[in-house]
C-alpha positions as CSV (number, residue, x, y, z in Angstrom):
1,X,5.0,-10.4,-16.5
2,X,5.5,-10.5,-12.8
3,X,2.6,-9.1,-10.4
4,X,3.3,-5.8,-9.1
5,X,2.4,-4.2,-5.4
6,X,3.0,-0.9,-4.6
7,X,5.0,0.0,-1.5
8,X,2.7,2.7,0.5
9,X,5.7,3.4,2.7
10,X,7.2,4.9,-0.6
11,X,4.6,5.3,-3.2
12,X,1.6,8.3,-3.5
13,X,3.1,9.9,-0.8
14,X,1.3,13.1,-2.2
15,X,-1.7,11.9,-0.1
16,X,-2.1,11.1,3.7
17,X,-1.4,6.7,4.2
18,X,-5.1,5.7,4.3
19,X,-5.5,7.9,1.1
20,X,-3.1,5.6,-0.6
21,X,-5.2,2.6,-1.1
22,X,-7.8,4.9,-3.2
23,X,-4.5,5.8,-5.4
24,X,-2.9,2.4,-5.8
25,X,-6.5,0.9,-7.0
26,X,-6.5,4.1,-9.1
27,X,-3.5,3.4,-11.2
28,X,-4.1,-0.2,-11.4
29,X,-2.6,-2.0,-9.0
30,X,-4.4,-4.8,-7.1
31,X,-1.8,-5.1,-4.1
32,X,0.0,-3.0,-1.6
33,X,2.7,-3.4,0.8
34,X,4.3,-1.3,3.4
35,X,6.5,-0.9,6.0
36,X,4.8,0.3,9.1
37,X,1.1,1.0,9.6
38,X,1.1,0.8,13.3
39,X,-0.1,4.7,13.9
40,X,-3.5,3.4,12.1
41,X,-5.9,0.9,13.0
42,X,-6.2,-2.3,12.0
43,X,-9.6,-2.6,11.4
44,X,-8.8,0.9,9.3
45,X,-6.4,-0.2,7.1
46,X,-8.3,-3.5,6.0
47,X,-11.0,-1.2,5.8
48,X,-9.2,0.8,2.9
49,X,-7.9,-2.0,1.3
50,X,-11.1,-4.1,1.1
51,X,-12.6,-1.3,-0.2
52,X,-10.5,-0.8,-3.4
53,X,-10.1,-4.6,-4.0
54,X,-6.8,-4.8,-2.6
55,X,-4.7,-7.0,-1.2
56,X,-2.1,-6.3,1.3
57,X,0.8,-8.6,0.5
58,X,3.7,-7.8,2.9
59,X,4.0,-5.6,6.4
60,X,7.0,-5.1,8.7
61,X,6.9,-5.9,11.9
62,X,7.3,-3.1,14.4
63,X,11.0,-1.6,14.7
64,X,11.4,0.1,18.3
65,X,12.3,3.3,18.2
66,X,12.7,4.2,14.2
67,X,13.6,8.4,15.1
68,X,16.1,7.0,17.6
69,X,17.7,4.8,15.3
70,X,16.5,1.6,15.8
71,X,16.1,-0.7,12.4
72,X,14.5,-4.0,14.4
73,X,14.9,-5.8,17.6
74,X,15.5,-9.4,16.5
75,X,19.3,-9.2,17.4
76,X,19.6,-6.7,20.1
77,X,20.5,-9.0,23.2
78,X,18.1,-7.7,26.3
79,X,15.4,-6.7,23.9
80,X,13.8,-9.8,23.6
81,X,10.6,-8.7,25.5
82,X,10.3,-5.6,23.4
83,X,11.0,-8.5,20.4
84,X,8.4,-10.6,21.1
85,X,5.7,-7.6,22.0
86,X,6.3,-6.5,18.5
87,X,5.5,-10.3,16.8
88,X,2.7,-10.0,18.4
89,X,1.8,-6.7,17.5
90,X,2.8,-7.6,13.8
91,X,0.7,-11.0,13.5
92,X,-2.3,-9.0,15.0
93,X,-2.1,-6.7,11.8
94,X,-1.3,-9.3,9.3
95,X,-4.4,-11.6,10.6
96,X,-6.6,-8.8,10.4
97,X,-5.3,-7.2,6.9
98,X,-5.2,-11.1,5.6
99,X,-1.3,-10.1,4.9
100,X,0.4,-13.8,4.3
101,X,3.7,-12.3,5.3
102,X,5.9,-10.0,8.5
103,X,9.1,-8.6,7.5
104,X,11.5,-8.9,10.7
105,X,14.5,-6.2,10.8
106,X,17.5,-7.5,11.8
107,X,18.7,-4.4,13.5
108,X,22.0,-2.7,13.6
109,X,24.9,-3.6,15.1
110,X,27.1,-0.3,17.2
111,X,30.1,0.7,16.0
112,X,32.8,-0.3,17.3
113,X,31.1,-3.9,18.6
114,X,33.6,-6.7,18.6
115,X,33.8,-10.1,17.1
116,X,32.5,-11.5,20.6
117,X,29.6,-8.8,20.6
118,X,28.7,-9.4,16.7
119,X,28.5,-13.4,17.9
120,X,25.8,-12.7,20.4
121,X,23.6,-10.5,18.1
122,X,23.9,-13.1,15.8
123,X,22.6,-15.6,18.5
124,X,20.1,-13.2,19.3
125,X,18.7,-12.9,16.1
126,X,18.6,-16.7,16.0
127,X,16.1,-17.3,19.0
128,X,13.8,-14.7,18.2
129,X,13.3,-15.9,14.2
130,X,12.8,-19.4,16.2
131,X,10.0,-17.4,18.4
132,X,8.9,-15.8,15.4
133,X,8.4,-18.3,13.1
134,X,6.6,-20.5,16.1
135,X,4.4,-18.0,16.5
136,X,3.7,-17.0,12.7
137,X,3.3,-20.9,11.8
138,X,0.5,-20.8,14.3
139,X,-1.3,-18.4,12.1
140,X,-0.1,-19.5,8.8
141,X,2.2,-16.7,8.1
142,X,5.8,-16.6,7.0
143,X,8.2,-14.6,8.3
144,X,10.8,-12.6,5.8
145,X,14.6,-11.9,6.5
146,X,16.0,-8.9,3.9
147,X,19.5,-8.5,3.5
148,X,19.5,-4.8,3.6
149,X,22.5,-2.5,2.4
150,X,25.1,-0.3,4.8
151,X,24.7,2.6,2.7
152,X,21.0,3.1,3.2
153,X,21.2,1.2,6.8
154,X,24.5,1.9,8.5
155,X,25.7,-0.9,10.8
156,X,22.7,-3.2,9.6
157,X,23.7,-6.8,10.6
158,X,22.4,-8.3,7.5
159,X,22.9,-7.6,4.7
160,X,24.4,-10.3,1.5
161,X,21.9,-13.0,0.2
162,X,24.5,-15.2,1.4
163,X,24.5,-14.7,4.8
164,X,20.2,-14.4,5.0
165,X,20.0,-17.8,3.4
166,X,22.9,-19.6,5.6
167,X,20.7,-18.6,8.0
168,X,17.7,-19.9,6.9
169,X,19.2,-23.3,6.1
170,X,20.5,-23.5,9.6
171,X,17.6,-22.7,11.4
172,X,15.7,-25.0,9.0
173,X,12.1,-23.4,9.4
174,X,9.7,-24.0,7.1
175,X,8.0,-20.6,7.5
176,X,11.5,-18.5,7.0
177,X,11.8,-16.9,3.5
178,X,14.4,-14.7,2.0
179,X,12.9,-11.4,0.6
180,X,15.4,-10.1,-1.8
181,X,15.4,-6.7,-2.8
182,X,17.3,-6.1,-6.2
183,X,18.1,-2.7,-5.2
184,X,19.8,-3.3,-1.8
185,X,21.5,-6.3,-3.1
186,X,22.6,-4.4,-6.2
187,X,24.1,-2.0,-3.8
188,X,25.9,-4.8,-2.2
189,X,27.0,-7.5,-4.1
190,X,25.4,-7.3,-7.8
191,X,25.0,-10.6,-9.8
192,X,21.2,-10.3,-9.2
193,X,20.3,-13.2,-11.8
194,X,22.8,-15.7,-10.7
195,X,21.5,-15.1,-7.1
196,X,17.9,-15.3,-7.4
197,X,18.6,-18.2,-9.6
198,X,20.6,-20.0,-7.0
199,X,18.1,-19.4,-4.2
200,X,14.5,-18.7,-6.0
201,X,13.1,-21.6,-4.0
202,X,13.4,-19.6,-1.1
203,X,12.8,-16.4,-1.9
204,X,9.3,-15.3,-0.7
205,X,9.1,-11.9,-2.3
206,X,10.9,-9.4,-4.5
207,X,11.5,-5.7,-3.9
208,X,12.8,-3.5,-7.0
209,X,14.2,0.3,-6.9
210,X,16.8,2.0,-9.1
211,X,20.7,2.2,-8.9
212,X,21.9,4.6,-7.8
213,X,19.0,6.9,-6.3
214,X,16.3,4.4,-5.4
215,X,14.5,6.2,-7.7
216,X,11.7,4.4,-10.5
217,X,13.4,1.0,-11.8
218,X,13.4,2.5,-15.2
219,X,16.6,4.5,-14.6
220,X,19.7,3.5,-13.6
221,X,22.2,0.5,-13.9
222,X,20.0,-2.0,-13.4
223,X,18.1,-4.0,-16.0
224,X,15.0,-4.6,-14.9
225,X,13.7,-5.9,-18.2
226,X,15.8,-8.6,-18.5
227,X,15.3,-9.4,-14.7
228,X,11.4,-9.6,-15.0
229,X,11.8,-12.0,-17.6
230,X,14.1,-14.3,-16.2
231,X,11.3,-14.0,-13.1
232,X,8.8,-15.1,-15.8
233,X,10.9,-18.1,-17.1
234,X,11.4,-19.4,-14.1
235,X,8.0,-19.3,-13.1
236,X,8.0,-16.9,-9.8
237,X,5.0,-16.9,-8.4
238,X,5.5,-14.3,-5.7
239,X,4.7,-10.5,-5.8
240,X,7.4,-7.9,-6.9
241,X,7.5,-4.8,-4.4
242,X,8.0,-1.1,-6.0
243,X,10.2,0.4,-3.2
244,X,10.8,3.5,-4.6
245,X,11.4,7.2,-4.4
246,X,9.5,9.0,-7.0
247,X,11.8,11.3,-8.4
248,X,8.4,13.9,-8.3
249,X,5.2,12.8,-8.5
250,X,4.2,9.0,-8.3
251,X,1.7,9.1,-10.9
252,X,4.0,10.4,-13.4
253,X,6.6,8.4,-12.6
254,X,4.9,5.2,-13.4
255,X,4.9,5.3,-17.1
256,X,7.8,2.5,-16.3
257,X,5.0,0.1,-15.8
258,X,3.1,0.1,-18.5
259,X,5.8,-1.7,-20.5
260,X,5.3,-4.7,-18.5
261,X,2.0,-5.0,-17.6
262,X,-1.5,-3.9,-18.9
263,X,-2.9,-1.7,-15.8
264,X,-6.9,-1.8,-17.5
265,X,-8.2,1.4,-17.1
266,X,-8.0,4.3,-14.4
267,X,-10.6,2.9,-11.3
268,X,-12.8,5.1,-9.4
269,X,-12.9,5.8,-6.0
């Protein structure tokens, strides 16, 4: 079955951040992602994560000003020096954690922004994935676009599979991947298998949640079983994120797991 990596943004939430790591080895997993560990330092965090045999499979790079409403920089025209701080920032982290990929937000477009406004966001966007990618090549890291739904994300300018990998294909760099999250792109556009068929070269990682609720995988519309299969027959090798809400505690909600993958025993420490 596919390999799983629990999402310290969302998962053992119970505990402070650094505590996490202890909790993920704890119920068996062997990888972590999360969004933004940028309060903590580096050094820290690989700290924790060494520690529990863990590896730390996806960040995000920094957002700006996340309480202010800010999901990313990459396509906000007069940012770009804020933008490229924040790559910077990100890579720093990654090289130090040994995580192999950044997640770059997009951002949000304001309501009411024209056709001529959307056009230069979108250009925007364009040269600083070009910076990014430069400066992640350097390192050997990839960078991840996520098509992200309006729901969750209001005014988010991307957000079909589509559109991410048109993109992609455009800017034709060999360290841009698509991460595709089941759940937003459920909430979107739905026809998960055909898509991830269509584009599995180029999808770098896999995020999963439930519909509707973004609660454990195990409820709702979608059928993850059949999905993880199809991920086993056609041999993806990436890491599948669990980007979910606990609908209460995170330890008892991941009886879900066992089903597809043998988690060994409880580990100490």
């Amino acid at each position: 079955m596919p390999r799983f990596a629990a999402n310290l943004t969302f998962l053992f939430n119970e505990v402070p951040f650094l505590d996490r790591f202890a909790e993920a080895a704890r119920a068996g997993f062997r990888a972590v992602e999360f969004a933004f560990g940028y309060d903590f330092a580096a050094t820290d965090i690989a700290a924790r994560a060494a520690a529990h045999g863990l590896e730390v499979v996806l960040i995000n790079a920094p957002p700006g000003d996340f309480a202010a409403g800010e999901r990313g920089l990459a396509s906000l025209p007069g940012r770009e020096r804020d933008f490229a701080a924040s790559i910077t920032t990100a890579l720093r982290y990654a090289q130090a954690l040994r995580c192999p990929r950044i997640h770059v937000m997009a951002g949000v477009v304001p309501d009411g922004a024209d056709a001529a406004d959307r056009a230069r966001r979108w250009q925007c966007f364009r040269q600083n994935l070009a910076l990014a990618c430069r400066e992640a090549a350097a390192v050997g890291i990839t960078v991840m676009i996520e098509p992200i739904n309006p729901r969750d994300f209001p005014g988010y300018l991307l957000t079909t599979q589509a559109e991410a990998h048109a993109l992609r294909e455009e800017l034709g760099l060999p360290n841009l991947s698509v991460q595709m999250d089941f759940y937003h792109a459920q909430m979107v556009e739905g026809d998960l298998a055909t898509k991830f068929r269509r584009w599995q070269p180029h999808i770098g990682h896999v995020q999963i949640a439930g519909v509707p609720g973004r609660h454990e995988p195990d409820v709702g519309e979608i059928n993850y079983p059949y999905l993880f299969r199809l991920l086993d027959d056609l041999r993806y090798e990436g890491w599948v994120g669990c980007e979910y809400k606990p609908a209460t505690d995170t330890v008892a909600g991941l009886g879900w797991l066992d089903a597809f993958v043998d988690r060994g025993p409880a580990r100490g420490g």
